[in-house]
N, C-alpha and C positions, 0 to 999 in steps of 0.2 A: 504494500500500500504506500501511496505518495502521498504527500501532506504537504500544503507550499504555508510557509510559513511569515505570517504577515506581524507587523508591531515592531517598533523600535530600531535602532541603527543596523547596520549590518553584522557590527559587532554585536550586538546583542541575540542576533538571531542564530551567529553562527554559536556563539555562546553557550544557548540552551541545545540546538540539534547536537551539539557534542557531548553537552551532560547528559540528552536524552538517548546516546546512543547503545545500543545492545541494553537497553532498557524496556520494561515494559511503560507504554506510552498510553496515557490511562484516557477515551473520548472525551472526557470533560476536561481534559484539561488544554485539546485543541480546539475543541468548539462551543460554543455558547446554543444558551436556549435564544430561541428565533432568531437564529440568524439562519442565514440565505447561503448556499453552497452550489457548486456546483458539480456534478460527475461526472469522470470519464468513465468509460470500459467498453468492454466488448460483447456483442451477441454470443449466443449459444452456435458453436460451428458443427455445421451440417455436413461437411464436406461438399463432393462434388455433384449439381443437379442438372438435368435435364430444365429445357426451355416450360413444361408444364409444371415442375412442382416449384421452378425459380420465380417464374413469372405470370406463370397460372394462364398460360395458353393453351385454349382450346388442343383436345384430339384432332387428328384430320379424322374424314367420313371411308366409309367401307372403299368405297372404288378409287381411292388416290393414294392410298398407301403404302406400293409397292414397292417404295422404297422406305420405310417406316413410318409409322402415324404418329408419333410422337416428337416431332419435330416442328417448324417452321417452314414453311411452302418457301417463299419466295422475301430470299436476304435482302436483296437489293435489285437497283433497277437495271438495264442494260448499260447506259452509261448515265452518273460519272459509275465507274465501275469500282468503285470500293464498297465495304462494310461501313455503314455509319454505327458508332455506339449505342443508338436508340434503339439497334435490331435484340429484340431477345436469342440470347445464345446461350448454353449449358457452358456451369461455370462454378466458381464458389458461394455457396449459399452460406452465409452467419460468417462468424469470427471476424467482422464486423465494426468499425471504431465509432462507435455513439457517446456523443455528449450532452447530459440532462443539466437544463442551467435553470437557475433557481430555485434550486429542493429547498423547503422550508424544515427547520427542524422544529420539532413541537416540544417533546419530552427526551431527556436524557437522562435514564433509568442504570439504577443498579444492578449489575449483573449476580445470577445463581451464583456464579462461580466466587463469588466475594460472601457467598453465606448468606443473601437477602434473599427471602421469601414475599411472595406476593409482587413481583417484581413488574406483570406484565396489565396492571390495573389501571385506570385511566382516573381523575379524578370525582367522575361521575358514579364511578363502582366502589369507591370506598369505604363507605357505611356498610354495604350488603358482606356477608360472610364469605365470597366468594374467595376464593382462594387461583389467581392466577400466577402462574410464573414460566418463562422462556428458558430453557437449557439448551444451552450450544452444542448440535451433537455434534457427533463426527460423521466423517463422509465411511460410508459402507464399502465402496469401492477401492 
């Protein structure tokens, strides 16, 4: 994870990213409640698709498919005689670079792993006996 580090001189920022370093780096002490962030990453990667499941074109019909129906009839025109990029073609679907800009943070909660219970309640749920809480599993795989 990246964290661009905003406040104070440059000395001071490099400062702390070296006290903070091979340290555990606790959320609240990078972020604040309601503020505005933004994220990068990446889609879920699919590998390699075909023109129908990348870009959701149609099947060809029964009598033109003799050379497969799962394609795109006609790339381009006779001339100018290139491929333009708007033509769907099979290619890489996901792993993908997206950027969400202006996530709002609401609540920055306690985690299980620190021994707090009830961790995953909203302020509205807190009189009711309910009992929620988040544990970070691990991946299965």
């Amino acid at each position: 994870m990246e964290v661009q580090v905003n406040g104070g001189t440059v000395a001071q920022k490099v400062d702390w990213a070296k006290g903070k370093f091979e340290q555990e780096v606790r959320v609240d002490e990078v972020f604040e409640h309601n503020e505005c962030i933004d994220t990068i990453g990446v889609t879920r990667g699919k590998g390699m698709a075909g023109v129908i499941k990348r870009f959701g074109v149609s099947r060809l019909n029964r009598n033109r498919h003799d050379r497969g129906l799962r394609k795109v009839t006609c790339i381009v025109a006779w001339h100018p005689s290139a491929v333009k990029w708007t033509v769907a073609r099979r290619g890489q679907l996901g792993y993908h670079s997206r950027t969400q800009i202006n996530n709002k943070i609401y609540r920055i909660g306690a985690g299980a792993v620190k021994g707090v219970e009830n961790n995953a309640t909203t302020e509205a749920e807190r009189p009711v006996t309910l009992r929620k809480s988040i544990f970070p599993a691990a991946k299965s795989w």
